[in-house]
FIVOLUM-764935 format. One record per atom (N, C-alpha, C, O): residue in one letter; chain; atom name; x, z, y. Coordinates in Angstrom, 1 decimal. Layout:
// residues N
 fiba torgu dokol      X      Z      Y
    a     A    CA      X      Z      Y
...
END
This chain:
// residues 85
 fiba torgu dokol      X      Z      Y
    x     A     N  -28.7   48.5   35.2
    x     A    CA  -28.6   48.8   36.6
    x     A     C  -29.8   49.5   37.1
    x     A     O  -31.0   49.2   36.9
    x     A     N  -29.5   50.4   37.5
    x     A    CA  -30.8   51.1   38.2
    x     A     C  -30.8   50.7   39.6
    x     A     O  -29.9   50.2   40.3
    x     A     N  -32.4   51.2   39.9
    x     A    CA  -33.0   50.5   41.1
    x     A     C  -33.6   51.9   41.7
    x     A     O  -34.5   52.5   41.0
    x     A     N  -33.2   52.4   43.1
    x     A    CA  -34.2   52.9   43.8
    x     A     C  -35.2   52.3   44.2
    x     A     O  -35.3   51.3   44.8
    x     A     N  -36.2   53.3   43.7
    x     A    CA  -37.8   53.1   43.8
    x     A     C  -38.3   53.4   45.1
    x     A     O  -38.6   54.6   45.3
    x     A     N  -38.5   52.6   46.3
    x     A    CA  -38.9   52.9   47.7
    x     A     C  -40.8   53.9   47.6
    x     A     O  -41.8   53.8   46.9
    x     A     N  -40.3   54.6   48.8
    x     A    CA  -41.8   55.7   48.5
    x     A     C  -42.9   54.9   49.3
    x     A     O  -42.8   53.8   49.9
    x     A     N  -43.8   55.8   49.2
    x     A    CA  -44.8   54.3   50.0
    x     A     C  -44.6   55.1   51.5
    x     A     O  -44.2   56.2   51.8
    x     A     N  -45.0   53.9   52.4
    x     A    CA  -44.9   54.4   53.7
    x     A     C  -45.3   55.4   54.3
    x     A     O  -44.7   55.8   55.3
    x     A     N  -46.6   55.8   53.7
    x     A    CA  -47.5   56.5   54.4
    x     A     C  -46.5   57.9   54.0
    x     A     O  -47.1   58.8   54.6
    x     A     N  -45.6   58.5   53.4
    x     A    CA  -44.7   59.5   53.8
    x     A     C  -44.1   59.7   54.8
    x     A     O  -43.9   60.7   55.4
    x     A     N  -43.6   58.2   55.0
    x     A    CA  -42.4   57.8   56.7
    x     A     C  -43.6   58.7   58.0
    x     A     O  -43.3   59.6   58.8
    x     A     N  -44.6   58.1   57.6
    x     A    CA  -45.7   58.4   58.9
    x     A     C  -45.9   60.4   59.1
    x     A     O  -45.8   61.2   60.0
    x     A     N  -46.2   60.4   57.2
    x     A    CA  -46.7   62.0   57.8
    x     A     C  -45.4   62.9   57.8
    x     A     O  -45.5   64.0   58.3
    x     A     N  -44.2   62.3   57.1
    x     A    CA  -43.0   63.2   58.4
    x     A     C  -42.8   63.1   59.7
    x     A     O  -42.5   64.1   60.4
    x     A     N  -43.1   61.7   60.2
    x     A    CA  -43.0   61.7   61.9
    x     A     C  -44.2   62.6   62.0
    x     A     O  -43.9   63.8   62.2
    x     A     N  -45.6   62.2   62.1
    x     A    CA  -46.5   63.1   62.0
    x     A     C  -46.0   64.5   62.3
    x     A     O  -45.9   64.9   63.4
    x     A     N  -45.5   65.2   61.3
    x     A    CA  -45.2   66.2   61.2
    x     A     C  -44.5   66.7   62.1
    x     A     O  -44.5   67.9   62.4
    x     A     N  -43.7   65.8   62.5
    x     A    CA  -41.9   66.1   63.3
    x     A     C  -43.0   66.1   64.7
    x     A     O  -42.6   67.1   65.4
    x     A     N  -44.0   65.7   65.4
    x     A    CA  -44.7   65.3   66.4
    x     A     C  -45.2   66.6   66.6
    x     A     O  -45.5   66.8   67.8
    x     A     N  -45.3   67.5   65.9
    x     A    CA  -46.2   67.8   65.5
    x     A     C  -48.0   67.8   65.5
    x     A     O  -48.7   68.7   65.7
    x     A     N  -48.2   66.7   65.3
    x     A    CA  -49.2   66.1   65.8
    x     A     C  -50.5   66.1   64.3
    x     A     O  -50.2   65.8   63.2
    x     A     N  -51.6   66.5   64.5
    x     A    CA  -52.8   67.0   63.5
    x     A     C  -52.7   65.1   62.7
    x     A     O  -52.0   64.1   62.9
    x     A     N  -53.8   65.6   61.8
    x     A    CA  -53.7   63.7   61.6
    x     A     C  -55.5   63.6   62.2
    x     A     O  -56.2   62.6   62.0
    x     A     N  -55.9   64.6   62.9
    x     A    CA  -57.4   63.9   63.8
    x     A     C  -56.1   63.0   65.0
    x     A     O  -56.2   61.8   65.2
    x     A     N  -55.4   63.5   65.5
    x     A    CA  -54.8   63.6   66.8
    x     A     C  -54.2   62.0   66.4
    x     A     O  -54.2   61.2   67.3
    x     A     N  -53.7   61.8   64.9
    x     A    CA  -53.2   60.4   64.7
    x     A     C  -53.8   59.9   64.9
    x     A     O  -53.8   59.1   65.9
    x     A     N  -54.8   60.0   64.0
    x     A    CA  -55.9   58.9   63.8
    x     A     C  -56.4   58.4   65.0
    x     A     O  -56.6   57.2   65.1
    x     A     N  -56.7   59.2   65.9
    x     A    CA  -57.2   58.8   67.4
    x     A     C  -56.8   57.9   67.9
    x     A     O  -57.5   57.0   68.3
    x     A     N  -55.0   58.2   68.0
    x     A    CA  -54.0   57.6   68.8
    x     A     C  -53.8   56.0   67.9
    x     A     O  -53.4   55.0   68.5
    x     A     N  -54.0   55.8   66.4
    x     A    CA  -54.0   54.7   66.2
    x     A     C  -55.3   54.3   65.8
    x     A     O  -55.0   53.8   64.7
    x     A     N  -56.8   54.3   65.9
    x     A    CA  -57.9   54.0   66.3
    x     A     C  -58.1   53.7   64.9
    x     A     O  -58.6   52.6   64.6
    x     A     N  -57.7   54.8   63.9
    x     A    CA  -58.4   54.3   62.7
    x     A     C  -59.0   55.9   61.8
    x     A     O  -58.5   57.0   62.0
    x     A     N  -59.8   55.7   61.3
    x     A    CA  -60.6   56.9   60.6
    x     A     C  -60.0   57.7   60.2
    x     A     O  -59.2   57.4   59.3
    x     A     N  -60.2   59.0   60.7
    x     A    CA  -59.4   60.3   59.8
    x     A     C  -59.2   59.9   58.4
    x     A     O  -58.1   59.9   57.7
    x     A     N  -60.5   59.4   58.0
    x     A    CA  -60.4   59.3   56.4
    x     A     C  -59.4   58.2   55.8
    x     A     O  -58.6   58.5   54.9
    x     A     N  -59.3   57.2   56.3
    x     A    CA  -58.4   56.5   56.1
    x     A     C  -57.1   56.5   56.3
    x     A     O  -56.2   55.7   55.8
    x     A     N  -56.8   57.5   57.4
    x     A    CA  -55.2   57.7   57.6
    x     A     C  -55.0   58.7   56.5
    x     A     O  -53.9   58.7   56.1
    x     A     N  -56.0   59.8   55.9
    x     A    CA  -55.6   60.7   54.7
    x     A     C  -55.0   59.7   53.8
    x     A     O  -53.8   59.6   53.4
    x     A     N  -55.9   59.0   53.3
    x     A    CA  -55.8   57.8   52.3
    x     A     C  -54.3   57.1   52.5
    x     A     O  -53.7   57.1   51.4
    x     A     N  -53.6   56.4   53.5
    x     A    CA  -52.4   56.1   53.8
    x     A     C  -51.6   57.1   54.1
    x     A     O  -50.5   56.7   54.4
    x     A     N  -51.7   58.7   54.3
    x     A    CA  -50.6   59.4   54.3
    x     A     C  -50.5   59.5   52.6
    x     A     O  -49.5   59.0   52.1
    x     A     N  -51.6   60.1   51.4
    x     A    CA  -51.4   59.6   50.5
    x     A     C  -50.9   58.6   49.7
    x     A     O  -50.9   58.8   48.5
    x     A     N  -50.5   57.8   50.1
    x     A    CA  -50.6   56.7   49.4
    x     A     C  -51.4   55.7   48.6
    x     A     O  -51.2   55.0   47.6
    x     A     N  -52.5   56.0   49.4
    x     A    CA  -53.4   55.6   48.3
    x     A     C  -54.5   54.3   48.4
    x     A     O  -55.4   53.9   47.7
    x     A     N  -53.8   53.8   50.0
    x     A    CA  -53.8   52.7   50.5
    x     A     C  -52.9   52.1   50.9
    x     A     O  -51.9   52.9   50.7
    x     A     N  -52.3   50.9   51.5
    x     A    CA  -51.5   49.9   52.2
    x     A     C  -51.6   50.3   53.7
    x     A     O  -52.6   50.8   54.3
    x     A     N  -50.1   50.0   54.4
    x     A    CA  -50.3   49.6   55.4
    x     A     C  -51.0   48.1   55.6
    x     A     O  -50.7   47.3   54.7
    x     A     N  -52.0   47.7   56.8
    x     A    CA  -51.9   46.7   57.0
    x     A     C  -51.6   46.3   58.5
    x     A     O  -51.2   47.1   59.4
    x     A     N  -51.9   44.8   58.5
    x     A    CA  -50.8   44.3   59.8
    x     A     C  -51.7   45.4   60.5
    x     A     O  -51.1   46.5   60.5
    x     A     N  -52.8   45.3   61.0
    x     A    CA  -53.7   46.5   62.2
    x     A     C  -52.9   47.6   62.6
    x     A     O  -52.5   48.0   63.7
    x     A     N  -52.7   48.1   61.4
    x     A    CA  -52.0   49.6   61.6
    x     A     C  -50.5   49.8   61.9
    x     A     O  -50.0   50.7   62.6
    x     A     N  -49.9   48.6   61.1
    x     A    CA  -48.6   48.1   61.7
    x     A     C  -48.3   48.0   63.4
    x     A     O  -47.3   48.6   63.9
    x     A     N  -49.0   47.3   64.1
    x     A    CA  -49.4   46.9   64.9
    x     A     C  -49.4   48.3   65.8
    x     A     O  -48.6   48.5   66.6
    x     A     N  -50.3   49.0   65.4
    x     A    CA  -50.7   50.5   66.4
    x     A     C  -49.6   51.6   65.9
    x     A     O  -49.4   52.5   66.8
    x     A     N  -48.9   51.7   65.1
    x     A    CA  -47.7   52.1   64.8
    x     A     C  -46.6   51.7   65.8
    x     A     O  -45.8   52.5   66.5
    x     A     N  -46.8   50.4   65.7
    x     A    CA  -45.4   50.0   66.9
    x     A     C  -46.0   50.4   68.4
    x     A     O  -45.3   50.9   69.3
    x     A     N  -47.1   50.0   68.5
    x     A    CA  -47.5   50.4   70.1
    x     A     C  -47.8   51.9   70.1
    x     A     O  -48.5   52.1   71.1
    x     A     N  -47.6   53.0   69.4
    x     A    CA  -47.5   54.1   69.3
    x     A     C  -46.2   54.5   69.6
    x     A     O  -46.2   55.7   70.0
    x     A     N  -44.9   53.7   69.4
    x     A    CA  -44.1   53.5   69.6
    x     A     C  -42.9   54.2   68.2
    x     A     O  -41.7   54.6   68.4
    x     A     N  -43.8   54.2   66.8
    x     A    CA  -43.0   54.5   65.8
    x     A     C  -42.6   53.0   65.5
    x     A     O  -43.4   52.1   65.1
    x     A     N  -41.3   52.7   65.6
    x     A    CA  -40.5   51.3   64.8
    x     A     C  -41.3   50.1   65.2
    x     A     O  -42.1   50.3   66.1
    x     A     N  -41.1   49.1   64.7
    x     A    CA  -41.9   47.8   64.9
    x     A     C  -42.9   47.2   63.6
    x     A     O  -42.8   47.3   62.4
    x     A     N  -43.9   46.6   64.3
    x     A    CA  -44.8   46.0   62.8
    x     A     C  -44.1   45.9   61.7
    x     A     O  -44.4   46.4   60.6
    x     A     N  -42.9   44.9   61.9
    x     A    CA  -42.1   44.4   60.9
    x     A     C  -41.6   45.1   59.9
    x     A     O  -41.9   45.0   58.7
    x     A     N  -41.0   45.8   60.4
    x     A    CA  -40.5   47.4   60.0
    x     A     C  -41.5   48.0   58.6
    x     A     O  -41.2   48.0   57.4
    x     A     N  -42.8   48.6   59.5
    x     A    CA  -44.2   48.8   58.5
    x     A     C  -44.7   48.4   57.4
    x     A     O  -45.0   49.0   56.4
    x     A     N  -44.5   46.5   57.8
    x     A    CA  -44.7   45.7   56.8
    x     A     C  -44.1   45.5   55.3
    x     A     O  -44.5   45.2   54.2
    x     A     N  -42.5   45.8   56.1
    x     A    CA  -41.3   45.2   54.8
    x     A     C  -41.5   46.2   54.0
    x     A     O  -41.4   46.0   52.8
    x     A     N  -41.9   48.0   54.8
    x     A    CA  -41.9   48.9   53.8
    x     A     C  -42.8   49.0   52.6
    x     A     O  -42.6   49.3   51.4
    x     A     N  -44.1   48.7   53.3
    x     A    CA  -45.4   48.3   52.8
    x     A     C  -44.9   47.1   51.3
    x     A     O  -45.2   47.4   50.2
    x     A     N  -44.1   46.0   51.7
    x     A    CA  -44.1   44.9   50.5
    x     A     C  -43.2   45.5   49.7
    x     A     O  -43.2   45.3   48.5
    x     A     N  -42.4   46.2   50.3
    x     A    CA  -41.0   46.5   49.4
    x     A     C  -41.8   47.8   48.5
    x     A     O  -41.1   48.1   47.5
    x     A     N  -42.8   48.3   48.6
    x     A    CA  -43.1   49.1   48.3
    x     A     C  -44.1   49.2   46.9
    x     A     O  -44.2   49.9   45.9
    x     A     N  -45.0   47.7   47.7
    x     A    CA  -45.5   46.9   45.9
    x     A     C  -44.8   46.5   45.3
    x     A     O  -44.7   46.9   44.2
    x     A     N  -43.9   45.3   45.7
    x     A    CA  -43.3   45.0   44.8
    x     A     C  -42.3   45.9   43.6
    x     A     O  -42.1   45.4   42.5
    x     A     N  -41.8   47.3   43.9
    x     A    CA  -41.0   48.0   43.6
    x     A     C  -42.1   48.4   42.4
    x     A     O  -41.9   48.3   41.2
    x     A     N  -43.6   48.8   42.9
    x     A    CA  -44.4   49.2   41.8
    x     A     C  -45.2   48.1   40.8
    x     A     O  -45.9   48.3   39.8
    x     A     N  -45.0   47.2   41.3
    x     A    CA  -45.3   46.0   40.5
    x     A     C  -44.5   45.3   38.9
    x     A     O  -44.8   44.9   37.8
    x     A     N  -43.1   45.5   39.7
    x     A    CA  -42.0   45.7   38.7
    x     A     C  -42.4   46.7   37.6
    x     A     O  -42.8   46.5   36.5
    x     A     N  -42.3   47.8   38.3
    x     A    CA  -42.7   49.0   37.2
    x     A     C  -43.5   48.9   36.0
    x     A     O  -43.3   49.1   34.8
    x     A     N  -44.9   48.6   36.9
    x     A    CA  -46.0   48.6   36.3
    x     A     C  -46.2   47.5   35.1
    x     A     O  -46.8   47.8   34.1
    x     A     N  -45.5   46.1   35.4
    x     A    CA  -45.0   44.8   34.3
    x     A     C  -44.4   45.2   33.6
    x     A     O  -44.5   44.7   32.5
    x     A     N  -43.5   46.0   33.6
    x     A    CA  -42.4   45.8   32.6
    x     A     C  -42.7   46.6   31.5
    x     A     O  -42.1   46.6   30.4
    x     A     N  -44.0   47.5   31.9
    x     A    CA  -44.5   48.1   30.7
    x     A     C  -45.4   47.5   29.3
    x     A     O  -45.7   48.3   28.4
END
């Protein structure tokens, strides 16, 4: 049985981003966290966490929960991966 592999979130973000057309200084502003670190999570190269979750929904993209499930569903999917090797 095959399994789609969920992408990490930080794609979801820099298409809205995108669709906003909004810079990622202009994000980062609007959700009070370091340019450098929103590069880092449009990458993927960090986690969402609850914080950003949180300024995500009051930005008014989706809800924390939302953020979060993608965020777990998202290790776990690479966690799998990465074990079974």
């Amino acid at each position: 049985m095959s399994r789609h592999e969920p992408t990490h979130p930080g794609e979801s973000i820099r298409d809205a981003m995108r669709d906003a057309g909004m810079s990622a200084t202009q994000l980062a502003v609007a959700l009070g966290m370091e340019r450098g670190n929103l590069y880092r999570l449009l990458r993927g190269q960090i986690s969402i966490s609850p914080r950003t979750a949180v300024a995500l929904e009051r930005f008014g993209w989706s809800n924390a929960e939302f953020w979060c499930r993608r965020q777990a569903l998202y290790d776990l999917a690479r966690y799998r991966r990465d074990s079974a090797a």
